[in-house]
Backbone as numpy.savetxt, mean C-alpha at the origin, in Angstrom:
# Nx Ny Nz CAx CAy CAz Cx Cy Cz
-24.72 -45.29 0.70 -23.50 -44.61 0.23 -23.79 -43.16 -0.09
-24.99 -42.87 -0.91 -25.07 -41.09 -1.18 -25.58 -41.02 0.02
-26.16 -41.90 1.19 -26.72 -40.49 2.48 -25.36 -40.20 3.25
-24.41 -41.51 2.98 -22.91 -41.01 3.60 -22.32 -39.64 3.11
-22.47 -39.30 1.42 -21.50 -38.61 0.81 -22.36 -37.50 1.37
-23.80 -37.29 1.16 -24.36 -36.25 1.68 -24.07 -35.89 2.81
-24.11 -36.67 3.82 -23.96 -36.16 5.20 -22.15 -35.79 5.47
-21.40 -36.26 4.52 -20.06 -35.94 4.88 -19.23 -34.11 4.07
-20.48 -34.04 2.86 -20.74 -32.43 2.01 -21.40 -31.48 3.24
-22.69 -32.14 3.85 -23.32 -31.23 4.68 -22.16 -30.81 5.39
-21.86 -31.79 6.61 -20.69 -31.54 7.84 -18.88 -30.58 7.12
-18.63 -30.62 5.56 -18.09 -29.64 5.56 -18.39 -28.44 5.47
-19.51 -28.37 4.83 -20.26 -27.12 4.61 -20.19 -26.30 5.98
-20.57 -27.10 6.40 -21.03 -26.29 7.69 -19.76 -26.05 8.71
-18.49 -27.05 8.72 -17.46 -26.29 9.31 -16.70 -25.29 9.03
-16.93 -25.27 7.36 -16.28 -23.70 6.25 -17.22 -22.61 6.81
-18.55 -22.88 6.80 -19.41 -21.60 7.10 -18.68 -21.26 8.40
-18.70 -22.23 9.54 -18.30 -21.89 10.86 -16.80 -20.71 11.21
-16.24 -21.91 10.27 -14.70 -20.92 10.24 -15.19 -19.12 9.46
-15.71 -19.34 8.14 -16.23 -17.88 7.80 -16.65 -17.02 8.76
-17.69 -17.41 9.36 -18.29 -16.56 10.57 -17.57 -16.17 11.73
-16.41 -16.82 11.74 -15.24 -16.09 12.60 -14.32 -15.13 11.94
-14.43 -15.00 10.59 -13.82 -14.24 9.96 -12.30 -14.31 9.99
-11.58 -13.21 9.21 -9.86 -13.33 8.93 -9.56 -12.17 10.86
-8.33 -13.29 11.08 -8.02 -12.83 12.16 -7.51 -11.36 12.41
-7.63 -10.37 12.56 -6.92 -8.93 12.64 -5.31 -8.84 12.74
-5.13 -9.79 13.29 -3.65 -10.19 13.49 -2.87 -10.83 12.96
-1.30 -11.27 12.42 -1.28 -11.85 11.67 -1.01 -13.51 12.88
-0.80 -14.13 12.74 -0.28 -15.39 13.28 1.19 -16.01 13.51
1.71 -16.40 14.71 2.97 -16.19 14.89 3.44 -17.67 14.14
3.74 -18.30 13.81 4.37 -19.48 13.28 5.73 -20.20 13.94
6.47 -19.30 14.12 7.68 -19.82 14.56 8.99 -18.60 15.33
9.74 -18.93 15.29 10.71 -17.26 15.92 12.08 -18.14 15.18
12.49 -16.52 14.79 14.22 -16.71 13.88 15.03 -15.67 14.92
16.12 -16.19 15.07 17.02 -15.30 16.14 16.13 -14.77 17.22
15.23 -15.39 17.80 14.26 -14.43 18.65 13.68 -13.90 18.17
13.27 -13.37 17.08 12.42 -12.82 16.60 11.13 -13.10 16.32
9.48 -13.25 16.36 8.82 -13.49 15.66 8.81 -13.82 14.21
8.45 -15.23 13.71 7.93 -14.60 12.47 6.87 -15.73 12.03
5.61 -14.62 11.55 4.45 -14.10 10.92 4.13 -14.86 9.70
2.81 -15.04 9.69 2.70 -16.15 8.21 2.29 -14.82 7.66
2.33 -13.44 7.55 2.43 -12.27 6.92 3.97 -12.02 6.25
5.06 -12.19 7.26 6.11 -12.08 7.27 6.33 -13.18 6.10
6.12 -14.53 5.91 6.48 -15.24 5.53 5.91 -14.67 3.92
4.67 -14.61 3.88 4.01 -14.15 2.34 4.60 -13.16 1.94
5.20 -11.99 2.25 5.74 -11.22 1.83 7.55 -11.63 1.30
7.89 -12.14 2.19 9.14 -12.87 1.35 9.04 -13.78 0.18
7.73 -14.90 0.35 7.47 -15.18 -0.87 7.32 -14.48 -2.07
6.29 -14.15 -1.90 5.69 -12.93 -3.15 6.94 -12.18 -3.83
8.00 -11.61 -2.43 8.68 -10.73 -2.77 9.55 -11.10 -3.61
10.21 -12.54 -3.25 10.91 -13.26 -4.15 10.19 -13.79 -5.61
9.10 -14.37 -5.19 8.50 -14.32 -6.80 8.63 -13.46 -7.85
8.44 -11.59 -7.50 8.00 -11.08 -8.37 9.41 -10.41 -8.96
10.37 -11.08 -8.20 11.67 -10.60 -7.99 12.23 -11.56 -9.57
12.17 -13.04 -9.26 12.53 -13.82 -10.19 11.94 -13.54 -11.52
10.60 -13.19 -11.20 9.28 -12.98 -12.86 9.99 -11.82 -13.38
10.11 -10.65 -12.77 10.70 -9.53 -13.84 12.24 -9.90 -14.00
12.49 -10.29 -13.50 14.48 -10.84 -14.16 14.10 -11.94 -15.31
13.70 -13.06 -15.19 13.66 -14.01 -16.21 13.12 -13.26 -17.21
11.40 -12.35 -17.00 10.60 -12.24 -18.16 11.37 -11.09 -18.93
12.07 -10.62 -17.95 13.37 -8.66 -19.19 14.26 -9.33 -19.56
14.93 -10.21 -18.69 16.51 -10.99 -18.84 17.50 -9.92 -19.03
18.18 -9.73 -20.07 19.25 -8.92 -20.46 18.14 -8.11 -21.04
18.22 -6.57 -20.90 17.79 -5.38 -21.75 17.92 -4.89 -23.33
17.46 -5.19 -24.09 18.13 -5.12 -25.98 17.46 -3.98 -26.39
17.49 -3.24 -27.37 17.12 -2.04 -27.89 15.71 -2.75 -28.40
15.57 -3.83 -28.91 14.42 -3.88 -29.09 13.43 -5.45 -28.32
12.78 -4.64 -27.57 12.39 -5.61 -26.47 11.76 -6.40 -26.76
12.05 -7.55 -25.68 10.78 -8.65 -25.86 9.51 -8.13 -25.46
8.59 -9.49 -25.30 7.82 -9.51 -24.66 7.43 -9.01 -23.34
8.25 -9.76 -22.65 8.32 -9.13 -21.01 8.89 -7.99 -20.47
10.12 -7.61 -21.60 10.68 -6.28 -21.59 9.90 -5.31 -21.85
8.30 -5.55 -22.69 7.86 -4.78 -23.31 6.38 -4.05 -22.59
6.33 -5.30 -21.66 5.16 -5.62 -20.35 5.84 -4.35 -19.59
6.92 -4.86 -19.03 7.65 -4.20 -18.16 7.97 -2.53 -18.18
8.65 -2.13 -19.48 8.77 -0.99 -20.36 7.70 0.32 -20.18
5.94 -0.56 -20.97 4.35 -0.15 -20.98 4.56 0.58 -19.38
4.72 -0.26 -18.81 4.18 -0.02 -16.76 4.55 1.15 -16.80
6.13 1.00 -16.66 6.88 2.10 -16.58 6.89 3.38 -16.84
6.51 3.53 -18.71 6.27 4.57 -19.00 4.82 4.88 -18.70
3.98 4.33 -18.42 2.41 4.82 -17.80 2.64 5.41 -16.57
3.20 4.91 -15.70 3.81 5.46 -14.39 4.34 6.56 -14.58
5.25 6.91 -15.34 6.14 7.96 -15.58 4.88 8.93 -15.74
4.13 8.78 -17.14 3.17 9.93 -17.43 2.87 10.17 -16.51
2.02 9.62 -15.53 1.26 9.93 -13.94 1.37 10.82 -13.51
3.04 10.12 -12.96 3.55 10.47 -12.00 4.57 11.69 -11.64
4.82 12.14 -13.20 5.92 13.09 -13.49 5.60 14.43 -12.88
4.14 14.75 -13.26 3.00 16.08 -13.70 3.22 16.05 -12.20
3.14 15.43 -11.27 2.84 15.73 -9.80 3.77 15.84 -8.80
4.99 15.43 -9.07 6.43 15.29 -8.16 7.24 16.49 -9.08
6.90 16.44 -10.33 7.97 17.41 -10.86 8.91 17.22 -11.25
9.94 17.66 -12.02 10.48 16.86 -13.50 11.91 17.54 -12.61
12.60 17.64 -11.03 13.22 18.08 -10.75 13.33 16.92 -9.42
12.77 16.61 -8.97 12.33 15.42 -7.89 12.21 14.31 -8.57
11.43 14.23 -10.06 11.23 12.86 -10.31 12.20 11.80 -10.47
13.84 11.85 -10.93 14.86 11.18 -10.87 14.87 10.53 -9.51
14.49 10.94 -8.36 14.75 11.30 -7.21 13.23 10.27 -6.96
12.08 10.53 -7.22 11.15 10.11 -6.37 10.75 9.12 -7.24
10.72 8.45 -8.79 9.89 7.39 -9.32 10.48 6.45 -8.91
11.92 5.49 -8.87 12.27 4.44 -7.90 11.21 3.90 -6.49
11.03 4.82 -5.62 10.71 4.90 -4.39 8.86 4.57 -5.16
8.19 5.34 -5.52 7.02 5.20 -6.45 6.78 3.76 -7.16
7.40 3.88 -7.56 6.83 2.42 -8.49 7.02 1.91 -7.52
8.28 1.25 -6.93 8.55 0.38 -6.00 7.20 0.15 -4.97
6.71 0.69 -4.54 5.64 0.96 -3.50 4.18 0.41 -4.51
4.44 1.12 -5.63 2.55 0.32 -6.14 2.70 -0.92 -6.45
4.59 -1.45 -7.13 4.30 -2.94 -7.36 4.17 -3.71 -6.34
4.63 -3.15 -4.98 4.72 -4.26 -3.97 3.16 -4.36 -3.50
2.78 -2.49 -3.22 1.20 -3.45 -2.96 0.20 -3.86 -4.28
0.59 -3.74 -4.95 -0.25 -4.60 -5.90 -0.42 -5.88 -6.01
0.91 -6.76 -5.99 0.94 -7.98 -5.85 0.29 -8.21 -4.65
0.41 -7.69 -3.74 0.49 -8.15 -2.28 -0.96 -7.83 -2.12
-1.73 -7.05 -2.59 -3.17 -7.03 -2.47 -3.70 -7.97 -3.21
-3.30 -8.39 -4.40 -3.78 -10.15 -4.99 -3.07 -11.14 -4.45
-2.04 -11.10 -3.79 -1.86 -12.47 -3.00 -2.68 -13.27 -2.42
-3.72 -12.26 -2.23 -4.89 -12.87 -0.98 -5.61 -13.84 -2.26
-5.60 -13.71 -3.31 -6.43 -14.44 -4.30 -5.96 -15.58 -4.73
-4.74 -15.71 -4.48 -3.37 -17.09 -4.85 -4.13 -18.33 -4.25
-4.69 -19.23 -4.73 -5.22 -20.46 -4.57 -4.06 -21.21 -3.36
-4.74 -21.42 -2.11 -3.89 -21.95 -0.78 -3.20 -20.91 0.34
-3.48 -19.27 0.06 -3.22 -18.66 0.60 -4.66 -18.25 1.74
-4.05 -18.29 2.88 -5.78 -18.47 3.98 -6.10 -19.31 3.64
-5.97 -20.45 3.17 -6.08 -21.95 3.34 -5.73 -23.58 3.75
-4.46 -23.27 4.10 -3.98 -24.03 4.22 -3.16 -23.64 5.55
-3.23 -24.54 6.79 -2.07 -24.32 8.27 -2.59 -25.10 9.00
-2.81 -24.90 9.96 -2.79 -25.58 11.52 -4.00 -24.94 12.26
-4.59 -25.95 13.01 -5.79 -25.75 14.13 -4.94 -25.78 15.33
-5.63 -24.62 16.13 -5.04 -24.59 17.35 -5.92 -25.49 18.27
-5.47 -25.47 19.53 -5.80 -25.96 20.83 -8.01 -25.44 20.58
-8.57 -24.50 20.38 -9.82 -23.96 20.19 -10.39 -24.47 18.79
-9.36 -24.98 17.78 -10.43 -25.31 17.18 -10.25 -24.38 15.81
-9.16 -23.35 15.81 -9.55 -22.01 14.97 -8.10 -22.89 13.82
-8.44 -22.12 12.39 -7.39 -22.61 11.40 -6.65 -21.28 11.76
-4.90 -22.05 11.98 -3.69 -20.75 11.74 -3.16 -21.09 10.46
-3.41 -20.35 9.28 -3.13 -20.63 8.38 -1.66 -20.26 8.14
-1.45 -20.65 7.27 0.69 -20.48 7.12 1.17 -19.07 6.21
0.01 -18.60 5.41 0.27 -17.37 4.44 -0.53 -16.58 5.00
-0.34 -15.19 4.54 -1.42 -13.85 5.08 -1.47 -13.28 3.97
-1.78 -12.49 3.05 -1.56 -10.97 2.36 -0.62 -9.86 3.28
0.25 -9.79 2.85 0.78 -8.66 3.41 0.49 -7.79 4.29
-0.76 -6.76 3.46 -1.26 -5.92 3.60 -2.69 -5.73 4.08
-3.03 -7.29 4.16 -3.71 -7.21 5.74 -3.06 -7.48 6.81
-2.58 -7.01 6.97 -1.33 -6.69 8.46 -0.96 -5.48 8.47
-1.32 -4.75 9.74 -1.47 -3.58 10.06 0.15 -3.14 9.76
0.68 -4.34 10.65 2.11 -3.35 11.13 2.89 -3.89 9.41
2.80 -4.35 8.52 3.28 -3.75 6.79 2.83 -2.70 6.42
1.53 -2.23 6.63 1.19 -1.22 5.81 1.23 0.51 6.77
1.69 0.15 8.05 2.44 1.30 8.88 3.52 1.08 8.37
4.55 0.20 8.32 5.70 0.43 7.86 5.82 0.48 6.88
5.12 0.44 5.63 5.40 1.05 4.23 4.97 2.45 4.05
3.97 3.07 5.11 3.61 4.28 5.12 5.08 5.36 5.70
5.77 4.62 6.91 6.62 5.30 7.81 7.88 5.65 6.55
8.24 4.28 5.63 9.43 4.77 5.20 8.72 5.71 3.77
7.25 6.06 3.21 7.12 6.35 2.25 7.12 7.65 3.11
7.19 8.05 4.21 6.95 9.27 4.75 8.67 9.94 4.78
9.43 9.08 5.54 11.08 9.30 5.68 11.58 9.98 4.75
11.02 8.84 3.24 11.04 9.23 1.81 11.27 10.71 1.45
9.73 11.09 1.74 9.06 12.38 1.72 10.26 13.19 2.32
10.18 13.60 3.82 10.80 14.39 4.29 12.22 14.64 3.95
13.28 13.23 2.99 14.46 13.25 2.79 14.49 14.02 1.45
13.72 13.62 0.44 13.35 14.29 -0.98 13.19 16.05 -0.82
12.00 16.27 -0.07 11.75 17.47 -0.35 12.98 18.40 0.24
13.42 18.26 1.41 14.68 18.86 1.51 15.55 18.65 0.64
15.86 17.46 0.18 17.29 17.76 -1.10 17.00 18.20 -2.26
14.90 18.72 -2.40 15.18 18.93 -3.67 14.77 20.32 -3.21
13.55 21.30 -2.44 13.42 22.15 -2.27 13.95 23.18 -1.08
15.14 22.28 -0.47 15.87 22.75 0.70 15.26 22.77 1.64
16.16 23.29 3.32 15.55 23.30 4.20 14.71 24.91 4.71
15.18 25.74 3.62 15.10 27.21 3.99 12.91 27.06 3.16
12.88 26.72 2.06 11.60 26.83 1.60 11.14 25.62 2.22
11.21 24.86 2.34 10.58 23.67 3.28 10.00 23.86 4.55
10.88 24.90 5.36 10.44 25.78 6.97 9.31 26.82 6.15
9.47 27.82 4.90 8.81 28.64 4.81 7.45 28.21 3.93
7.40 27.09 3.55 6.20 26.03 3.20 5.29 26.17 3.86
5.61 25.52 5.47 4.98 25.21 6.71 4.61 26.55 7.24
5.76 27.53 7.26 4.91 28.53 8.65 5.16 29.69 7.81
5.65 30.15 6.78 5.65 31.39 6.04 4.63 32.14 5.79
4.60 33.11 5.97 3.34 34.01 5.49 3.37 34.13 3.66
2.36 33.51 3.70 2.17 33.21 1.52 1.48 34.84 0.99
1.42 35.43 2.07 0.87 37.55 1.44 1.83 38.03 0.87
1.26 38.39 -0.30 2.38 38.76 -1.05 2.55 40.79 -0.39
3.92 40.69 0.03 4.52 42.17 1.29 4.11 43.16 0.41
4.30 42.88 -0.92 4.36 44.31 -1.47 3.02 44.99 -2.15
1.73 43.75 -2.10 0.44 44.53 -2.75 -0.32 44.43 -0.98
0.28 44.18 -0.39 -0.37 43.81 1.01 -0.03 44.80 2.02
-0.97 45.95 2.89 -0.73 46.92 3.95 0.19 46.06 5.08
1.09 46.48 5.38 2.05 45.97 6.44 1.38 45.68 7.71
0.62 46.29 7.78 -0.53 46.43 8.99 -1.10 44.93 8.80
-1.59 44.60 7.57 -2.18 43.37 7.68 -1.20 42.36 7.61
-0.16 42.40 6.96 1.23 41.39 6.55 1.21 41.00 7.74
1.57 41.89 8.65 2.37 41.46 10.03 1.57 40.88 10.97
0.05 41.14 11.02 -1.22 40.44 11.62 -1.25 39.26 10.77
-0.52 38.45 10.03 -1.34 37.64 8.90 -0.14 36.68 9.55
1.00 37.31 10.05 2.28 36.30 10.09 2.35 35.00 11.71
1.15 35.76 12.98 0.69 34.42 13.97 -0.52 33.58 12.91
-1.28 33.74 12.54 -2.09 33.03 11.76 -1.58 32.10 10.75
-0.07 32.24 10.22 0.38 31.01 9.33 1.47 30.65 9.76
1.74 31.32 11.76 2.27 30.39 12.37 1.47 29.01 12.76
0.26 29.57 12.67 -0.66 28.40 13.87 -0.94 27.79 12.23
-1.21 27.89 11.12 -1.61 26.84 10.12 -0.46 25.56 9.80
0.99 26.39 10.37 1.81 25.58 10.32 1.86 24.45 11.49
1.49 24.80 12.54 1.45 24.19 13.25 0.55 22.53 13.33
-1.01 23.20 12.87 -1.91 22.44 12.13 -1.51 21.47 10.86
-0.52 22.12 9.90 0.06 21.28 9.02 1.06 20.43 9.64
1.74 20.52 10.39 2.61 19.60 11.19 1.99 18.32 12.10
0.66 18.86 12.51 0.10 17.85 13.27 -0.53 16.84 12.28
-1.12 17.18 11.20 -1.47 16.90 9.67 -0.49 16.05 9.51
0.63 16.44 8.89 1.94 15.04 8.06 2.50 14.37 9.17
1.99 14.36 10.82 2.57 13.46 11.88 1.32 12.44 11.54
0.20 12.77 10.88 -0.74 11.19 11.12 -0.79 11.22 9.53
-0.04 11.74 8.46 -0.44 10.56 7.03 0.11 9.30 7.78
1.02 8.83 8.01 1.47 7.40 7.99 0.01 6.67 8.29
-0.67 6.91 10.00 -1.88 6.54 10.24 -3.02 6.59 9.26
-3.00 7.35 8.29 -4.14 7.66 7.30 -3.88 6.85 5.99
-2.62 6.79 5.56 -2.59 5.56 4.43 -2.45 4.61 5.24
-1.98 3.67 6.34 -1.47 2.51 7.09 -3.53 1.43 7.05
-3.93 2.46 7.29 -5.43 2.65 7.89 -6.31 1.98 6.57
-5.79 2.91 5.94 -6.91 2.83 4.50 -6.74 1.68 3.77
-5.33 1.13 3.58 -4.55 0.14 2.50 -5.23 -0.67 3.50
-4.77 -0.87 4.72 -5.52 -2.08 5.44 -6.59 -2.36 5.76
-7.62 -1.16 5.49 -8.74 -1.69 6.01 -9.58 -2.17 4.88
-9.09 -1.50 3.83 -9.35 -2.51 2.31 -9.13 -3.55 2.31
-7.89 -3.83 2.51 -7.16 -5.42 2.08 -7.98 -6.66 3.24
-8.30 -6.01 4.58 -7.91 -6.81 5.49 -10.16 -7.24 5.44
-10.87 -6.00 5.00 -11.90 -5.90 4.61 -12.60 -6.85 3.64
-11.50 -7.09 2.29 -11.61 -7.90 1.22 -11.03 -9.20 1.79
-10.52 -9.63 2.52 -10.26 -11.17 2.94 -11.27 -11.24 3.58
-12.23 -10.85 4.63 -13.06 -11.10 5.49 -14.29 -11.19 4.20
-14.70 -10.49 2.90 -15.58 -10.65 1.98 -15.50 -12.11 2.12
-14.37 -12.37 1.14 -13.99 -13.17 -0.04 -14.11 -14.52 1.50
-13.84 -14.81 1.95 -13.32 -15.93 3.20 -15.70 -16.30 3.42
-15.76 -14.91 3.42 -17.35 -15.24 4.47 -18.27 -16.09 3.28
-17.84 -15.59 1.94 -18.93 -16.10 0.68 -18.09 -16.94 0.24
-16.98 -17.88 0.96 -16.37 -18.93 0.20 -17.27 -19.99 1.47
-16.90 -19.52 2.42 -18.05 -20.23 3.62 -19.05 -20.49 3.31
-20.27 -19.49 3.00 -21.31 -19.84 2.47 -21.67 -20.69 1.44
-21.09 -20.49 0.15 -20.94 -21.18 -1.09 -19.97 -20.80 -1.60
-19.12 -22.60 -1.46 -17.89 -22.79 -1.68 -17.71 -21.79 -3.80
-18.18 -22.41 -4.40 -18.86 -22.50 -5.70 -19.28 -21.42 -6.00
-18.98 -20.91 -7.53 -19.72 -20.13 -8.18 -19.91 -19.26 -7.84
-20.49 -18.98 -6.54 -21.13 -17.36 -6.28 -20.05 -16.61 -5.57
-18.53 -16.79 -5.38 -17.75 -16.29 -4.68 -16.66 -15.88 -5.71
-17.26 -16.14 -7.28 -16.26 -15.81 -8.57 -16.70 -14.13 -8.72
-17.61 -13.60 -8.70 -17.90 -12.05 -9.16 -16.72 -11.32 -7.82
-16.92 -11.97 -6.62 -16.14 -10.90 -5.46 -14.47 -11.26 -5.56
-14.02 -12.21 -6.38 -12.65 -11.97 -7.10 -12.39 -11.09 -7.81
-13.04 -11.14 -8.88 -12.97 -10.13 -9.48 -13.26 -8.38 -9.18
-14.01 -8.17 -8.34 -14.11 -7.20 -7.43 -12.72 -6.89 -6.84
-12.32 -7.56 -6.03 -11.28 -7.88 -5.20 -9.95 -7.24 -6.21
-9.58 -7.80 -7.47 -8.40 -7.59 -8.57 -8.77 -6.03 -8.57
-9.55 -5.63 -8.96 -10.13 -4.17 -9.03 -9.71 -3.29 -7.71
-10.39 -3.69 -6.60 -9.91 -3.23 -5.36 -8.87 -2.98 -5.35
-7.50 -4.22 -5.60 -5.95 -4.15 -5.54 -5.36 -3.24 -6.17
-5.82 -2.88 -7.67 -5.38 -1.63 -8.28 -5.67 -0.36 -7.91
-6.55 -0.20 -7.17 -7.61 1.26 -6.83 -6.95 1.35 -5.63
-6.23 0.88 -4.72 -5.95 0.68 -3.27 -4.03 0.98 -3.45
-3.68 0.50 -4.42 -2.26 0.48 -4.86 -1.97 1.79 -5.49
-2.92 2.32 -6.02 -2.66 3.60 -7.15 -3.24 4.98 -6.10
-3.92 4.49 -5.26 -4.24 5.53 -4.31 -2.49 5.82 -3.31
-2.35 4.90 -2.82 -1.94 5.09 -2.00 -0.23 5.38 -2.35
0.22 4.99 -4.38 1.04 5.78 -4.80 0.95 7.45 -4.92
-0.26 7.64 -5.39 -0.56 8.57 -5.94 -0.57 9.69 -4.36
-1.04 9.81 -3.36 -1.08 10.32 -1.87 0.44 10.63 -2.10
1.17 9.63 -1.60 2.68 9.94 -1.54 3.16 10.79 -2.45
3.13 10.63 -4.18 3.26 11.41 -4.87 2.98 13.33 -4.85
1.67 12.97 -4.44 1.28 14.39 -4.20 1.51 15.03 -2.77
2.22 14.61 -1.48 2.69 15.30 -0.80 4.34 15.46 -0.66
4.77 14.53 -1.57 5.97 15.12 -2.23 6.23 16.19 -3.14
4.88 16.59 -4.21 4.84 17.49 -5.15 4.46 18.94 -4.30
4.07 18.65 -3.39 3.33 19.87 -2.80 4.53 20.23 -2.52
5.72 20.22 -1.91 7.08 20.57 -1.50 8.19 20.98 -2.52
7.86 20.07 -3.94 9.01 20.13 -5.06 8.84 20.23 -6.02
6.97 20.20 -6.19 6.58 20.93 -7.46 6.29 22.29 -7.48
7.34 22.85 -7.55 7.18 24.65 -7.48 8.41 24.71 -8.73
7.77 26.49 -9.50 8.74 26.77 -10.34 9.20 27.78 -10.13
10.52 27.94 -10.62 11.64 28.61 -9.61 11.38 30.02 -9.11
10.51 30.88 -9.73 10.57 32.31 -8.94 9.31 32.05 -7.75
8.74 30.89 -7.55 7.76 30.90 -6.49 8.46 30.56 -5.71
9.38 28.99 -5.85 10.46 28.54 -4.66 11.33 29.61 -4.20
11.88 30.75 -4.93 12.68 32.03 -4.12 12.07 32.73 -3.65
């Protein structure tokens, strides 16, 4: 009976290691199609989650009272920490305008970068025809095409903000304006200075056509990086030694979430944090 139980511990061991050593798929996994559409056990975790965290802050605020609960008070803390942040860098003229869009963006990847830690998430689905597990949940944000499309609309964002808050006239003269100031500056050089911050503009344009690619990139290659950890040392040993790279991992989610608020923040500020005799 123990050389059975042994030999039936070995033979899982060794099909968890197997699956580890193939690592988390780059892709997410198709599951099923709605109206024709694909949909994604990425697709699917993100509606979960989304709805979860949807229900947790309504039940835990409920109705709003002057003097808050508990969860109102959880909720409240975030907020105003965010605010401090985030104010100093968008500008107290944009910020009505840009903290919605902000928070919104660090709570979603925050959760969504610990989803991957949710006990049954990458664990639980279907073996294909080869042999490989399609599991039924993803993290979000190991999926390329979420974290391009949270980059694309945090970019839309961008470009809709800074025009309604710093117009379209300083917004063009942002990009390609000559920043010499005409009147301590020989005209001789002004006017030589004005192809040179045509072409920087140009360079800056080719610049804010790949942030989307540069946060899309980074958020994912973290997230999608930390499932392939956490998956390879649960393979190895199921047990114990795969508790320190959780905790790693929770850490990661905040550092990966606050980056990639904080980016957006500051190329929104670069446009609308100006005070008023520099913006004229």
């Amino acid at each position: 009976m123990n050389k059975l139980l042994l030999t039936v511990l070995f033979l899982s061991g060794t099909t968890s290691a197997l699956h580890a050593a193939d690592g988390v798929s780059p892709s997410p996994y198709k599951l099923t199609e709605v109206f024709g559409l694909p949909l994604t056990n990425s697709i699917v975790t993100t509606w979960a989650i989304s709805i979860l965290l949807i229900l947790v802050i309504r039940f835990s605020v409920g109705k709003p009272k002057m003097i808050p609960g508990k969860g109102q008070a959880v909720i409240e803390n975030l907020i105003d920490g965010l605010k401090g942040l985030l104010e100093p860098i968008v500008g107290k003229k944009a910020f009505p305008m840009t903290f919605p869009l902000l928070i919104g963006l660090f709570l979603f990847i925050l959760i969504h970068n610990w989803s991957g830690l949710i006990p049954g998430v990458g664990a639980f689905g279907f073996y294909d025809d080869h042999g490989h597990l399609k599991y039924w949940m993803r993290p979000a944000n190991a999926d390329l095409n979420a974290t391009f499309g949270m980059a694309l609309v945090a970019m839309i964002a961008w470009l809709f903000i800074s025009l309604k808050v710093a117009g379209p006239k300083f917004f063009v003269w942002e990009l390609f304006g000559n920043k010499a100031d005409k009147k301590e500056t020989p005209a001789f050089i002004y006017f030589m200075l004005i192809p040179i911050f045509l072409l920087v503009g140009v360079i800056e344009v080719v610049s804010i056509a790949f942030r989307p690619v540069s946060l899309s990139f980074r958020l994912f290659g973290n997230v999608f990086g930390g499932e392939n950890l956490l998956t390879s040392m649960t393979g190895m040993a199921p047990y114990i030694v795969p508790i320190p790279f959780y905790f790693y991992e929770v850490l990661v989610g905040v550092v990966q979430a606050l980056i990639f608020t904080l980016l957006v923040a500051i190329y929104i500020g670069l446009m609308t944090n100006h005070d008023e005799d520099h913006a004229h």
